[in-house]
VMD Tcl script that builds the backbone (N, CA, C; Angstrom):
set m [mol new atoms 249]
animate dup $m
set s [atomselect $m all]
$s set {name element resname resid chain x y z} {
  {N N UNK 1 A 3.134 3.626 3.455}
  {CA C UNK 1 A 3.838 2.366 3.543}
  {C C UNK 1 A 3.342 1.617 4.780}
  {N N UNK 2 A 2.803 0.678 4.736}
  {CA C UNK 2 A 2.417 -0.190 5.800}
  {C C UNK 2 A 3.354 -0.995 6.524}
  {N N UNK 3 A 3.500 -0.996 7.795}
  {CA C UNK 3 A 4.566 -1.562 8.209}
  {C C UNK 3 A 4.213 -2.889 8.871}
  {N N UNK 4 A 4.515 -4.171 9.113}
  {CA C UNK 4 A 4.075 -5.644 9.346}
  {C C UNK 4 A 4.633 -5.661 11.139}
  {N N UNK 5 A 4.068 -5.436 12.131}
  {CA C UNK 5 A 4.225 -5.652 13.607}
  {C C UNK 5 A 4.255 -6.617 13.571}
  {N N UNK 6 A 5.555 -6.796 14.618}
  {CA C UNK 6 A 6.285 -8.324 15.129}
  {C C UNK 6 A 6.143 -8.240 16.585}
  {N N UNK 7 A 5.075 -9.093 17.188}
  {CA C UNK 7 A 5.455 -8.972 18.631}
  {C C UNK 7 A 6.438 -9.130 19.321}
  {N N UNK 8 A 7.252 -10.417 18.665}
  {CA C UNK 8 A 8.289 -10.676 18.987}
  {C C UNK 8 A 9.230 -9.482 19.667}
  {N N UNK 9 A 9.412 -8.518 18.540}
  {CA C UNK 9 A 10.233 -7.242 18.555}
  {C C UNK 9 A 9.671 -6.295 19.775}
  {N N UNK 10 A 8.705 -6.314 20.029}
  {CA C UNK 10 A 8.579 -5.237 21.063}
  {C C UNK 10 A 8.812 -6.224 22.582}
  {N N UNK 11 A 7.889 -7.596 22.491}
  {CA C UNK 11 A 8.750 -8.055 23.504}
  {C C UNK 11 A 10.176 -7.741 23.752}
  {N N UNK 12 A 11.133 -8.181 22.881}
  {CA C UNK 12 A 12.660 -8.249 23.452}
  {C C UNK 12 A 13.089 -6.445 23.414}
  {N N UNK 13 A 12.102 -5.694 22.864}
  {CA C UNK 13 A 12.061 -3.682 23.618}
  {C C UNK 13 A 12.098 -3.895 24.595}
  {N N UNK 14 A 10.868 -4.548 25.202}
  {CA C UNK 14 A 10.333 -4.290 26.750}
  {C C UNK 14 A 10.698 -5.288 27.659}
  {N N UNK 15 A 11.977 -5.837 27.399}
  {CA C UNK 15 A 12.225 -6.919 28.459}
  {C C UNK 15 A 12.810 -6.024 29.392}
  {N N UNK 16 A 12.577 -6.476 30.750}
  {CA C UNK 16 A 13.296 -6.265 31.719}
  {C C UNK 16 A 12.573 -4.494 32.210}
  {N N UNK 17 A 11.361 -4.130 31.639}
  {CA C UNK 17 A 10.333 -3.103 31.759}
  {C C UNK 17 A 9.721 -3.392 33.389}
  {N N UNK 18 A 9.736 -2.632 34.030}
  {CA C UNK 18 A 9.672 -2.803 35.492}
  {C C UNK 18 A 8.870 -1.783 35.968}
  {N N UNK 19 A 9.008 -0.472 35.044}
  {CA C UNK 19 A 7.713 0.494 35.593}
  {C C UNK 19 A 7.520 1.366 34.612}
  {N N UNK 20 A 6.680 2.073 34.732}
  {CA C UNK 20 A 6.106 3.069 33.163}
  {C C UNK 20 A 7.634 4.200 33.155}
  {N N UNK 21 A 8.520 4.443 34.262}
  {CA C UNK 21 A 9.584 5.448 33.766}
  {C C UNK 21 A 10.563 4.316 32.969}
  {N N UNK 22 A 10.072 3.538 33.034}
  {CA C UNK 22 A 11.499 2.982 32.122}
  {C C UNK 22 A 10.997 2.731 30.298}
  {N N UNK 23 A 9.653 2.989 29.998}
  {CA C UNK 23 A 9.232 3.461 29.013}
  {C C UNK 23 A 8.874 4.965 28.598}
  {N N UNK 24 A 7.935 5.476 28.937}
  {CA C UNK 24 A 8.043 7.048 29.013}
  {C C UNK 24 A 8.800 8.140 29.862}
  {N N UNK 25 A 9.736 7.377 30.658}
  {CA C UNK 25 A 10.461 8.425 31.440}
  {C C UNK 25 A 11.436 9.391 31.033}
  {N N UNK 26 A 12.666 9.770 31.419}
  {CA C UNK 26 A 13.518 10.944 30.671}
  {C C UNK 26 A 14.034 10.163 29.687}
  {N N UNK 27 A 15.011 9.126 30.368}
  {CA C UNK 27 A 15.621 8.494 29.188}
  {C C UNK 27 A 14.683 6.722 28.903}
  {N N UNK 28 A 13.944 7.132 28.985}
  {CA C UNK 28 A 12.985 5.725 28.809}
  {C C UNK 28 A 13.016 5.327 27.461}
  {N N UNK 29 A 12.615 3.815 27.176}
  {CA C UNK 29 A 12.361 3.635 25.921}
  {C C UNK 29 A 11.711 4.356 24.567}
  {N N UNK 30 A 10.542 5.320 24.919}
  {CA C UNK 30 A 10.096 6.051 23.826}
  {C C UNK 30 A 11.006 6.967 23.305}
  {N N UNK 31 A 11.298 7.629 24.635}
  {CA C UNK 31 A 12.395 8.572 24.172}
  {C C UNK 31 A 13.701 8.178 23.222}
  {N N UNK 32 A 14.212 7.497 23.477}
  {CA C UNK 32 A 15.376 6.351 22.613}
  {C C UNK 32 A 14.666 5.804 21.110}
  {N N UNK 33 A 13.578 5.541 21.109}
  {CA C UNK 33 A 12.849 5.332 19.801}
  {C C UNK 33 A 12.951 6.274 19.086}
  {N N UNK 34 A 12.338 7.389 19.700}
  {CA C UNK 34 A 12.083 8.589 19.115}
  {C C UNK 34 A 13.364 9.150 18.579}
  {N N UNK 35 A 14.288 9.483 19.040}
  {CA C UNK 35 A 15.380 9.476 18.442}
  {C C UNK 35 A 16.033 9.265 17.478}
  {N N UNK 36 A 15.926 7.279 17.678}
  {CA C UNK 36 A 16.628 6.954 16.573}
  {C C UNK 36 A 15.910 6.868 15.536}
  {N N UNK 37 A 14.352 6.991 15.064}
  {CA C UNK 37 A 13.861 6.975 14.253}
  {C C UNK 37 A 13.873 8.285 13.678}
  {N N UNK 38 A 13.859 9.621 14.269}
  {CA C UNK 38 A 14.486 11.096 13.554}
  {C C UNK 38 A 15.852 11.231 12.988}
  {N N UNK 39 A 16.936 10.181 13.573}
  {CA C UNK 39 A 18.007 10.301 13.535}
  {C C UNK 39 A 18.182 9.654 11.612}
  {N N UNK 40 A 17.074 8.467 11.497}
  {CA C UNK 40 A 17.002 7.899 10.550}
  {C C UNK 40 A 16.410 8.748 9.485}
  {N N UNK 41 A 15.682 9.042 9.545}
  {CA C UNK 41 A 14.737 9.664 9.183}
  {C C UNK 41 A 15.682 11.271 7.913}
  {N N UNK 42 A 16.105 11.781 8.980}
  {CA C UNK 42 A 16.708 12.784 8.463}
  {C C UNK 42 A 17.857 12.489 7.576}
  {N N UNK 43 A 18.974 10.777 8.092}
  {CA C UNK 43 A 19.768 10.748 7.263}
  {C C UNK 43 A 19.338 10.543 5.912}
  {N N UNK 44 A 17.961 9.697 5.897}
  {CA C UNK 44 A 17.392 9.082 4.713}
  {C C UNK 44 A 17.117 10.287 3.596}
  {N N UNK 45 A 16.734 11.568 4.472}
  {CA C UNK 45 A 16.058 12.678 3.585}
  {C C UNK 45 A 17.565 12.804 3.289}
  {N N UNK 46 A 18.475 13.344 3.456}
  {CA C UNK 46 A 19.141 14.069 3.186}
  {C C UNK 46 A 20.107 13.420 2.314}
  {N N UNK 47 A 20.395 12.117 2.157}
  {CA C UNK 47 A 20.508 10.774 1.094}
  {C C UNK 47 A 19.771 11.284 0.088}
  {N N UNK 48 A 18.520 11.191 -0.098}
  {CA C UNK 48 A 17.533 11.689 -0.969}
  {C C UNK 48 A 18.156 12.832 -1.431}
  {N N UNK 49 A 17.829 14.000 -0.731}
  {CA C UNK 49 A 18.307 14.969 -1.800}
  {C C UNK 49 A 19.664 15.436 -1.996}
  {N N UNK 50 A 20.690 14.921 -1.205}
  {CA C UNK 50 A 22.269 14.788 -2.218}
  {C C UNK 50 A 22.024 13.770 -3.364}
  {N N UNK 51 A 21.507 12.629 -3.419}
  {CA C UNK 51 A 21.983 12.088 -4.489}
  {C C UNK 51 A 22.721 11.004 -4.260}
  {N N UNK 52 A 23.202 10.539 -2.695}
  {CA C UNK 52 A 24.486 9.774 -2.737}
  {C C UNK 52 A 24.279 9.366 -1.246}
  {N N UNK 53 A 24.605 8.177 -1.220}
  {CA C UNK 53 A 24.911 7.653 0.847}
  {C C UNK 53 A 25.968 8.054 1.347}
  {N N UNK 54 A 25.564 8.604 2.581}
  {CA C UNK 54 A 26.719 8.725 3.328}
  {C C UNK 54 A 28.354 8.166 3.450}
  {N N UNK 55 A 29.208 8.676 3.131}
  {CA C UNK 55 A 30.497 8.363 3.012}
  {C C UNK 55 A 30.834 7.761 1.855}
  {N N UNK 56 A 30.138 7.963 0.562}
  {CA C UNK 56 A 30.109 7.934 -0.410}
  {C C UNK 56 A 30.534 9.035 -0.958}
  {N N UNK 57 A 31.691 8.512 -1.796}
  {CA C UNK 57 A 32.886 9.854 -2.546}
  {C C UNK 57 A 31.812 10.345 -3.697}
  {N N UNK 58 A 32.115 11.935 -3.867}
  {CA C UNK 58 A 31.171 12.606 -4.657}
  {C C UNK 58 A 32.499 13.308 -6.144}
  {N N UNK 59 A 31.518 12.676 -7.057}
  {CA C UNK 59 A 32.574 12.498 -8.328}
  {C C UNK 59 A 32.840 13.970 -8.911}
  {N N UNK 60 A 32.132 14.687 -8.893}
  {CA C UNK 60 A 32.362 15.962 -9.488}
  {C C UNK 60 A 32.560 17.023 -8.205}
  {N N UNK 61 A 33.799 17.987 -8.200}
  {CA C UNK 61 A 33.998 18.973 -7.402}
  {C C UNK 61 A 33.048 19.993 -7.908}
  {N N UNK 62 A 32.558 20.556 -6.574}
  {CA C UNK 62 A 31.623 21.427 -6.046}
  {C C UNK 62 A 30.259 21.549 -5.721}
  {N N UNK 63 A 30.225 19.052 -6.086}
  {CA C UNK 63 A 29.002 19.095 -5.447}
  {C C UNK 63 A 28.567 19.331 -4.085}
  {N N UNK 64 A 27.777 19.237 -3.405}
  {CA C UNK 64 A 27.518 19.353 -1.946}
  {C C UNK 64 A 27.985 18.118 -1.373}
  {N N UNK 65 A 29.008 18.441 -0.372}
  {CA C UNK 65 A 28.999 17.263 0.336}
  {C C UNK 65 A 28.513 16.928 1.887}
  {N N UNK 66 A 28.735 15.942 2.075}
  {CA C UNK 66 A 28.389 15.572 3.306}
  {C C UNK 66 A 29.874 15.962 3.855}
  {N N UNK 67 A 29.713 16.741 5.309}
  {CA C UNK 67 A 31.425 17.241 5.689}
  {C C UNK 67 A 31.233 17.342 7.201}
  {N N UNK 68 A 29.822 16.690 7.718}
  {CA C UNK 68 A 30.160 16.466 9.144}
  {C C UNK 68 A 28.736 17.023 9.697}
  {N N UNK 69 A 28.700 17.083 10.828}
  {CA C UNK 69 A 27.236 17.171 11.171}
  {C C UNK 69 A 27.213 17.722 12.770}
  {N N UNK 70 A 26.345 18.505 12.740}
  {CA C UNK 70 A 26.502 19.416 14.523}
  {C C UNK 70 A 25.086 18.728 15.229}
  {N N UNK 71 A 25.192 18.751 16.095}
  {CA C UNK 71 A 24.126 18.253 17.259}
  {C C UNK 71 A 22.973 18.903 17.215}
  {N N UNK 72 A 21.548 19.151 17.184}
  {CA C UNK 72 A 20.202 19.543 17.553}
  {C C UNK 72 A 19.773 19.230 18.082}
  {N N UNK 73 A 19.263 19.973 19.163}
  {CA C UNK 73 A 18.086 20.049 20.231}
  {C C UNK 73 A 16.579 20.389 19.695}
  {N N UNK 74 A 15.952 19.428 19.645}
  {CA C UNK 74 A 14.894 19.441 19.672}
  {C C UNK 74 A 13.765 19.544 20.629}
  {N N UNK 75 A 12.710 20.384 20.833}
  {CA C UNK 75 A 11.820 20.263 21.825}
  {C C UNK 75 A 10.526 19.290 21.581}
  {N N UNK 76 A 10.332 17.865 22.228}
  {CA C UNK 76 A 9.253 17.397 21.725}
  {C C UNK 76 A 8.538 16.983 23.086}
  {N N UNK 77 A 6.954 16.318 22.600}
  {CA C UNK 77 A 6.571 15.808 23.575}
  {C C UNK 77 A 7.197 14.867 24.608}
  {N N UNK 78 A 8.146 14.650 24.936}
  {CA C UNK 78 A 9.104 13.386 25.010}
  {C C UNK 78 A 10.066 14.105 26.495}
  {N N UNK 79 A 9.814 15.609 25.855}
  {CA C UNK 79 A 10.780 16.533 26.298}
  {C C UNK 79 A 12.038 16.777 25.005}
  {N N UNK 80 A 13.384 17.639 25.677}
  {CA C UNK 80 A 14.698 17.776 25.097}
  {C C UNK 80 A 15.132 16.617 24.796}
  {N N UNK 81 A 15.281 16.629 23.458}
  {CA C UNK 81 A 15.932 15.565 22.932}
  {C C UNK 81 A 17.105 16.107 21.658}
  {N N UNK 82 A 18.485 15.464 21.983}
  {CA C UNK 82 A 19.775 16.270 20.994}
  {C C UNK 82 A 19.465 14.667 19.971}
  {N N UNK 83 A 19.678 15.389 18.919}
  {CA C UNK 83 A 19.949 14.161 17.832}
  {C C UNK 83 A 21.210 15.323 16.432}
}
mol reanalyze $m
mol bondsrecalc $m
mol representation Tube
mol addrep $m
């Protein structure tokens, strides 16, 4: 899937960017990207294979539901990151 870059959009990311830790630092911008794009990422898969969006009532008992969700730590280049 090809995605269409908006400069626009990374300008108003990087406003107020003052030194490279406030992009690659602990909690810098990549790190925060990175995140929310796994965070997406996983809800989307897991949409996919229930069958159904999130907080969406499931019509037949004993399908799988969605019933809440625990925190992960991940180790990435980025460092520890919980999503």
């Amino acid at each position: 899937m090809q995605c269409e870059r908006k400069p626009e959009v990374l300008d108003e990311l990087l406003k107020g960017y003052k030194q490279p830790e406030d992009v690659i630092g602990e909690n810098g911008l990549l790190k925060q990207l990175t995140k929310a794009l796994l965070e997406w990422a996983l809800n989307a898969e897991l949409t996919h294979h229930l069958g159904y969006e999130k907080h969406e009532r499931v019509a037949e008992k004993g399908e799988t539901a969605r019933n809440g969700a625990s925190e992960k730590t991940l180790e990435t280049e980025q460092g520890e990151m919980v999503v």
